[in-house]
C-alpha positions in Angstrom: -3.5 9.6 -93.3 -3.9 10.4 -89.5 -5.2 7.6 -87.3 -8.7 9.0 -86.7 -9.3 9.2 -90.4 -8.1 5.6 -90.4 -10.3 4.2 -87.9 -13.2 6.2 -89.4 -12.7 4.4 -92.5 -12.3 0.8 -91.4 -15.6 1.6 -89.2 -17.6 2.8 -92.1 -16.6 -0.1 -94.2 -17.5 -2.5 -91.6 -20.7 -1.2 -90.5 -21.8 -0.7 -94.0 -20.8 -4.3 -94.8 -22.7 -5.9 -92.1 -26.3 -5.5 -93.1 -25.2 -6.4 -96.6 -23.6 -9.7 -95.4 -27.2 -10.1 -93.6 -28.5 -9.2 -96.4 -26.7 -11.6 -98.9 -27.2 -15.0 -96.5 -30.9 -14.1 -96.6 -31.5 -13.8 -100.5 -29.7 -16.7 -100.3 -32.2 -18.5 -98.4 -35.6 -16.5 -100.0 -33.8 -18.0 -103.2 -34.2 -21.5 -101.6 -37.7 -21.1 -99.6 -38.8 -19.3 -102.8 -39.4 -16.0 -100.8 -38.7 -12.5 -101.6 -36.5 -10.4 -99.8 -36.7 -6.7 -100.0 -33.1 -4.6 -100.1 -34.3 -1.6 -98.7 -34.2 -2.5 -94.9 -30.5 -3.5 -95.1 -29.5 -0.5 -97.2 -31.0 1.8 -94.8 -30.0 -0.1 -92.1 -26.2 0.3 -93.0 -26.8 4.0 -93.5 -28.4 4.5 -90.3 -25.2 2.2 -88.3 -22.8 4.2 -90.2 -24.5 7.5 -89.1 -24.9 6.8 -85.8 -21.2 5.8 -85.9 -20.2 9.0 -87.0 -22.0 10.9 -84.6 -20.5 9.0 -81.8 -17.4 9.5 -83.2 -17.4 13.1 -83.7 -18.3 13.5 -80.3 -15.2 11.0 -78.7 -13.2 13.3 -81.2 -13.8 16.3 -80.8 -15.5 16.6 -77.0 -15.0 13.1 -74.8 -11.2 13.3 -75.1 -10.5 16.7 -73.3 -12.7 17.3 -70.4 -9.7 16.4 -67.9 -11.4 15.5 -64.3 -9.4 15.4 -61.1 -10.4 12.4 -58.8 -9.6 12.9 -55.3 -9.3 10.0 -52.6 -7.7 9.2 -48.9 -6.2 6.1 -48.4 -5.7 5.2 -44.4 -3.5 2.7 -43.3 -2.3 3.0 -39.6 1.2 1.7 -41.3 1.4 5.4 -42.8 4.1 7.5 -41.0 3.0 9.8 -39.3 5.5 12.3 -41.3 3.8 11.5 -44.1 0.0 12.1 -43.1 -1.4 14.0 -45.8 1.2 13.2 -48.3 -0.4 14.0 -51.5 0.5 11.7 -54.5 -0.7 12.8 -58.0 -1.4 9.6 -60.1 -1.7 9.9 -64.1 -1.5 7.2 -66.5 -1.5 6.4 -70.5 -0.3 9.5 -71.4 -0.7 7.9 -75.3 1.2 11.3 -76.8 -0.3 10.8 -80.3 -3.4 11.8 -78.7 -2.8 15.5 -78.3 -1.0 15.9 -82.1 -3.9 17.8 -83.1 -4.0 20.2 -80.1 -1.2 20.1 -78.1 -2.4 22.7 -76.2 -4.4 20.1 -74.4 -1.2 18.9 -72.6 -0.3 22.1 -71.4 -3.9 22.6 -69.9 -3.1 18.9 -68.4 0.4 19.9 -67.1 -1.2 23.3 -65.3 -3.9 21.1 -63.8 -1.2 19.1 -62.1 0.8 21.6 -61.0 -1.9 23.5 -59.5 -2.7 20.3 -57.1 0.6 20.7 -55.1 1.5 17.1 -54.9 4.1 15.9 -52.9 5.1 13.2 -55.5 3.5 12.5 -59.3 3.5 9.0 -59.9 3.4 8.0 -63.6 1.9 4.6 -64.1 2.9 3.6 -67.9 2.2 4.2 -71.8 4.0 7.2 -72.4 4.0 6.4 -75.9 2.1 4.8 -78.3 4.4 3.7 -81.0 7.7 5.2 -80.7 10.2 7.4 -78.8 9.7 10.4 -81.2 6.2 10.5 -80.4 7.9 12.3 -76.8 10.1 14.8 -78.5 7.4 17.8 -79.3 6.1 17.2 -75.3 9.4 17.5 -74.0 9.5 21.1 -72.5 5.9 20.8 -71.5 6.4 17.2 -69.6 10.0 18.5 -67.7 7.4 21.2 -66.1 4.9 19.0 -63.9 6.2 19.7 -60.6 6.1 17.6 -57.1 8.6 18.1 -53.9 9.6 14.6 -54.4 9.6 14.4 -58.4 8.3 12.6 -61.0 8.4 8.8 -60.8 7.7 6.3 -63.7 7.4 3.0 -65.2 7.2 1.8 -68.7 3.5 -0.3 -69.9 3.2 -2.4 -72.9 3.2 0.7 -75.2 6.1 2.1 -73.9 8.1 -1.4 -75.3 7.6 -0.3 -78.8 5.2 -3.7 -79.3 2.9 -2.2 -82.0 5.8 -0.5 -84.4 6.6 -2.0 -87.5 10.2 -1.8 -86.2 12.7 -4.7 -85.8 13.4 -6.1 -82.6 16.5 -4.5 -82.5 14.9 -0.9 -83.3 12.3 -1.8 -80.1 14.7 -2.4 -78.1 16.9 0.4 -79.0 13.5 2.3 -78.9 13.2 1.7 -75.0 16.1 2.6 -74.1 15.4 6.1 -75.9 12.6 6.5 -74.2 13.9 5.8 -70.9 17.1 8.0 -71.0 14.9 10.7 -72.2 12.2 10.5 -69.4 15.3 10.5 -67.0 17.7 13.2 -68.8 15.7 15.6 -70.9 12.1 15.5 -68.4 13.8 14.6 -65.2 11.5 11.7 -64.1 12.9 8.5 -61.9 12.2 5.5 -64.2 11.6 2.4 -62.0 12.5 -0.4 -63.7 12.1 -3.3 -61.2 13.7 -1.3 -58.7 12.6 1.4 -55.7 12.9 4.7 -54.3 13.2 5.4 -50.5 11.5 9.1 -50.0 12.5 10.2 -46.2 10.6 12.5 -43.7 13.2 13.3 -41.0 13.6 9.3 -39.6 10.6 8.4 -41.1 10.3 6.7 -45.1 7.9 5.5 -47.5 8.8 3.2 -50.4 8.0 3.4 -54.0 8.0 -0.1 -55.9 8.2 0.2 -59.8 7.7 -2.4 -61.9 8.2 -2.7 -65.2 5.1 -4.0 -67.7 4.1 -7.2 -66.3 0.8 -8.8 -67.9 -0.9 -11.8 -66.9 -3.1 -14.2 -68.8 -5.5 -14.7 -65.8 -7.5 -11.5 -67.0 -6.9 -8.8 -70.0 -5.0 -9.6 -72.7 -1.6 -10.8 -72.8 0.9 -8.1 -73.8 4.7 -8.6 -72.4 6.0 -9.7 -69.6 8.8 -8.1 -67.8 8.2 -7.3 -64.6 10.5 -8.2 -61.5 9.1 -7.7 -58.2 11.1 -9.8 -56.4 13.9 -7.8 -57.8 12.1 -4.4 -57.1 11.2 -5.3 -53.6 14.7 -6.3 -52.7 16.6 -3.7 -49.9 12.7 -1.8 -49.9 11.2 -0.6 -46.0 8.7 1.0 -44.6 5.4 1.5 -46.0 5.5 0.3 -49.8 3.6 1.5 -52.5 3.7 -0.4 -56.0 3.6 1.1 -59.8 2.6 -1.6 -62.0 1.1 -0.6 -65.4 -1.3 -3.6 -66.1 -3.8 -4.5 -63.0 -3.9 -8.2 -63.6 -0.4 -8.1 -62.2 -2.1 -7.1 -58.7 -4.7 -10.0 -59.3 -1.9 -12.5 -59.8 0.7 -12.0 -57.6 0.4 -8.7 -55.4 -2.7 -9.8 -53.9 -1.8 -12.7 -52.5 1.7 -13.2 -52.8 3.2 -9.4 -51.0 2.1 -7.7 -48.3 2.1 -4.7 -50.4 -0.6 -2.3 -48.9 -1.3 -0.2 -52.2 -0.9 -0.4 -55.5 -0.9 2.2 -58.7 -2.4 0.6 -62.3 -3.7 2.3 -65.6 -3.8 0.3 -68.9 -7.6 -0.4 -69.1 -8.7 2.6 -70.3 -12.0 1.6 -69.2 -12.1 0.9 -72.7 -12.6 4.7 -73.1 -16.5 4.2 -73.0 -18.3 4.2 -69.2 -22.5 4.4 -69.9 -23.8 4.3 -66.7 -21.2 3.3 -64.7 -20.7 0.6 -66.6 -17.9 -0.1 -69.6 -16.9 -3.0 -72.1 -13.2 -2.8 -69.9 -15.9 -5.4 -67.8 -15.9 -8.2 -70.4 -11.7 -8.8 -69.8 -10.5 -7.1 -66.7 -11.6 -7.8 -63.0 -10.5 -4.8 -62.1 -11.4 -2.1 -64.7 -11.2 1.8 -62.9 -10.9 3.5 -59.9 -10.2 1.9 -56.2 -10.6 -2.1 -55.2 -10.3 -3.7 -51.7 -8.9 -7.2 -50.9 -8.5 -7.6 -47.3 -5.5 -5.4 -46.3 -4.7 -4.7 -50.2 -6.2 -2.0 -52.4 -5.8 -1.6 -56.3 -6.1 2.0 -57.5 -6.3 2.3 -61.6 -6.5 5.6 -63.4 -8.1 5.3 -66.8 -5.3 7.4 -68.5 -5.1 10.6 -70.0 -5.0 9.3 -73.8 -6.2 7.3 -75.7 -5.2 4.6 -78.0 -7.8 4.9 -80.4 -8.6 9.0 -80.8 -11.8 9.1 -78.5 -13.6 8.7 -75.5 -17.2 8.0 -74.6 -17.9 8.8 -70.9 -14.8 7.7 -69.8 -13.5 11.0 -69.0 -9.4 11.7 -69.3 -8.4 11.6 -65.4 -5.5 13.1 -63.0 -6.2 11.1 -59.6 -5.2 12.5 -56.4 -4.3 10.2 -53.5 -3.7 11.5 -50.3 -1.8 9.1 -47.2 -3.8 9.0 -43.7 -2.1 7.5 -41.1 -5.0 6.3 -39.2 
């Protein structure tokens, strides 16, 4: 049974459960008062939530998880070499590969979309996977051909550590490190795992921080903890620029710990709905999408490409494009 039959299910059941569970508590009390209480309102009640469901469904489905928008944005910093004025990075996120099982062609149209942006460097910022490794196998070919001068860099989110598998801890593990020797030897990406990469321009050089998953309770959810940034800033220079999959790493030590200038996040998804301008992602994160300011700090999170659960409502799938000013 495929996962968006699944959630369809549990959905309908719940939905069609609730006004009956209204339902039941107040015959219970019209038993007691000595009042009558009428069905009908609750059955059709249950049919119109389970309707409406379905609709809104069918349209995440089948429309809100494939119009792919590019974002584009300058970030100045007078700490910017000047070689690298106008260095283009493209910044994608929670690629979630289940997501495009049932039209891969989707990930092609994604991979063309980056090419065509002629980044200097493609910064990947986490969730690769869902479940497992294998879920990377069929993308292979298609993921090896996003192109950058300067590559592909990576680092692994919660997703990517196998959490949600019914696999042993042993099979995680071994999990990870499938999935990390094949971003590096089958799609030629540089996984950051608590560690940097120096990119040169003649004498000049930025630095790219990578962190591995590092969630914090002060916002979100907890997942797993693993990050290092003491360990990834160690030997770094010149202008630094930090991956870190979950943004309430940035809230609880970036910010005010590092002088850090910018910082890369996905994870939230913007809970895959935005009405508005305005999305559930609000109720747990702080930081929820797109670009934040703190002093002489910015945040940037890209809602992802996939999803977790098979739709999207207003939240369109998005390919950010972030370009260095020196000022």
């Amino acid at each position: 049974m495929s996962w968006a039959l699944s959630i369809t299910i549990f959905l309908t059941i719940v939905l069609a459960a609730l006004p009956h569970l209204v339902w039941a508590v107040a015959l219970l009390v019209g038993k007691l008062c000595n009042l009558h209480i009428a069905y009908a309102p609750f059955g059709w009640s249950a049919v119109a939530l389970v309707e409406v469901a379905w609709a809104l469904l069918a349209y995440g489905y089948f429309v809100g998880r494939w119009p792919f928008v590019v974002q584009e944005a300058e970030y100045v910093n007078s700490d910017i070499p000047r070689s690298f004025d106008g260095y283009r990075i493209v910044h994608i996120s929670d690629l979630h590969l289940m997501t495009f099982d049932d039209n891969p062609a989707k990930l092609t149209e994604v991979v063309e979309k980056i090419n065509a942006l002629d980044a200097d460097l493609v910064c990947f910022t986490g969730d690769l996977v869902n479940l497992s490794a294998e879920e990377l196998k069929p993308y292979i070919a298609d993921l090896a051909a996003i192109k950058a001068r300067d590559g592909v860099v990576s680092v692994l989110g919660n997703h990517d550590f196998m959490l949600y598998s019914l696999s042993s801890q042993k099979q995680s593990s071994e999990g990870v490190d499938e999935l990390v020797e094949m971003q590096r030897n089958a799609l030629g990406w540089r996984v950051l795992r608590n560690e940097n990469l120096v990119i040169e321009r003649g004498e000049d050089k930025i630095t790219i921080l990578g962190v591995d998953n590092e969630s914090r309770s002060e916002q979100g959810f907890h997942t797993i903890a693993r990050g290092d940034l003491t360990k990834a800033m160690e030997g770094s220079d010149g202008f630094r620029i930090l991956l870190s999959h979950d943004p309430s790493h940035w809230a609880a030590e970036v910010l005010h710990d590092t002088d850090i200038p910018l910082t890369l996040s996905g994870h939230t998804h913007a809970a895959q709905v935005r009405l508005f301008g305005w999305t559930p992602a609000s109720w747990v994160f702080r930081y929820t999408a797109g670009r934040y300011d703190e002093g002489e700090q910015t945040l940037y999170i890209n809602i992802g490409l996939g999803c977790t659960a098979p739709f999207r409502l207003g939240a369109n799938p998005e390919i950010s494009v972030i370009t260095l000013r020196h000022e």
